[in-house]
N, C-alpha and C positions, 0 to 999 in steps of 0.2 A: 458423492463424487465417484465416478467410473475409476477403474485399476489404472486405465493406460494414460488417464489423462494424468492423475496424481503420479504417476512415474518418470511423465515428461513434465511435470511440476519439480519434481526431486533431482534432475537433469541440471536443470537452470537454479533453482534455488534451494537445498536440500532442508527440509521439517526440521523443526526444531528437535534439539536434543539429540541427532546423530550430525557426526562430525561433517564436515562441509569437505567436497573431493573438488581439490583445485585451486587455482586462483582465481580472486574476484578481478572485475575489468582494471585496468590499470597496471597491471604490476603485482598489487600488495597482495599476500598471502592473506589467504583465509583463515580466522579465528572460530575454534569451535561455537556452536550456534548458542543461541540464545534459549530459554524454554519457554514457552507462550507469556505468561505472568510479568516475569523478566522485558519480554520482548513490547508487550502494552503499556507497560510502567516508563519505557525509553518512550514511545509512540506517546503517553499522554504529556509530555512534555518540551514535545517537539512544535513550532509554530507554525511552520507552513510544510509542506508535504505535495505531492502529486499524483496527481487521480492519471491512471492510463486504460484509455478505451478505446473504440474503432470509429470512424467516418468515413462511411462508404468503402468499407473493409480497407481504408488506411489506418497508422496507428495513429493517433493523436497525444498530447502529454501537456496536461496543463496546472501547473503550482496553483494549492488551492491552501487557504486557513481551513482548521476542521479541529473537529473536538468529537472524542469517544464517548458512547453511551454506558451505561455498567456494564454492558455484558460485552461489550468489545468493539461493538459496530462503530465503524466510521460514518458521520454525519459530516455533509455541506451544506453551503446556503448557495442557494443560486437564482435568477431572475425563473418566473416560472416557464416562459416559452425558451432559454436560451437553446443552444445547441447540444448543450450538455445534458441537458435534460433531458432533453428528446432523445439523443442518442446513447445513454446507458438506460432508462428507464426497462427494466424485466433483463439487462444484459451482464454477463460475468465481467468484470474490470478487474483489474489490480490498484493499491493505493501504497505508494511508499514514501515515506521519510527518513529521514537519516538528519547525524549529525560528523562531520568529518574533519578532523583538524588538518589544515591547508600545508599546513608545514611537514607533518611527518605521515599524512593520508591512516592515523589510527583514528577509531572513533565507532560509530553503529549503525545499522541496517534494517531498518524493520519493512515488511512488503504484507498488506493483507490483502489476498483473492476473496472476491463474493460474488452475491449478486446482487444489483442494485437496485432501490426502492426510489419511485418520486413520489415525495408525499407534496400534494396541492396544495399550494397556501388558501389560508382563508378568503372570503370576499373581503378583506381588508384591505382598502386601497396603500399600495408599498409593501405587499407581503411576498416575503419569497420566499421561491419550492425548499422542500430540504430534500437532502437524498440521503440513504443509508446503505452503507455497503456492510450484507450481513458479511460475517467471516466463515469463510468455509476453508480458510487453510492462512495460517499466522506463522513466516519465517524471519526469523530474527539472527544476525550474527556480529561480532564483534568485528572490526576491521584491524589486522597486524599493522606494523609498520613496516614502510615499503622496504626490500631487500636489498634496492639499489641506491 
């Protein structure tokens, strides 16, 4: 990962383990971050999440079920020609989950950057693609309760 692009990553979402400058959207103040481990552990226990990628350099955002591999990568299951496929296949996305209590907006934030893999499903009729999004940067942070 280049210096300037990891800097405008740290802008929008700051690395784990240094304190977060700002408020998250909403209102709510930011809680110091999470540290990778931490931030996985929240992530494999979350149900649904969403993958964000580009279409025709729009952004696109689509809630997906997903489950991590041991070493951290996010895997989907998807039809093999869908759209999704075609259009992250070899491209950087982001994947994020969260959980957030409705009532006082505290709760967590996990976001992984990669690049994404379509693995082929087999000639097995009903088989679908999986994608893996390796992690090339894992931000995690706690969400305060709102101020107001």
């Amino acid at each position: 990962m280049n210096a300037d692009r990891e800097a405008a990553s740290v802008q929008v979402e700051p690395p784990l383990g240094r304190p977060p400058g700002g408020a998250v959207p909403g209102g709510a103040a930011a809680a110091p971050g999470l540290d990778e481990a931490r931030a996985l552990e929240l992530l494999r226990r979350a149900g649904v999440g969403r993958v964000v990628y580009t279409v025709g350099a729009l952004p696109a955002v689509l809630p997906v079920r997903f489950r991590l591999d041991p070493i951290g990568g996010v895997l989907l299951s998807t039809e093999p020609g869908s759209e999704l496929a075609r259009a992250v296949d070899g491209a950087v996305i982001a994947f994020e989950a969260d959980e957030v209590d409705g009532a006082d907006g505290t709760g967590w934030c996990v976001t992984v950057l990669g690049r994404a893999e379509v693995r082929r499903p087999s000639a097995v009729p009903g088989a679908r693609a999986e994608i893996r999004i390796a992690p090339e940067l894992v931000v995690g942070r706690h969400l305060a309760p709102d101020a107001a």
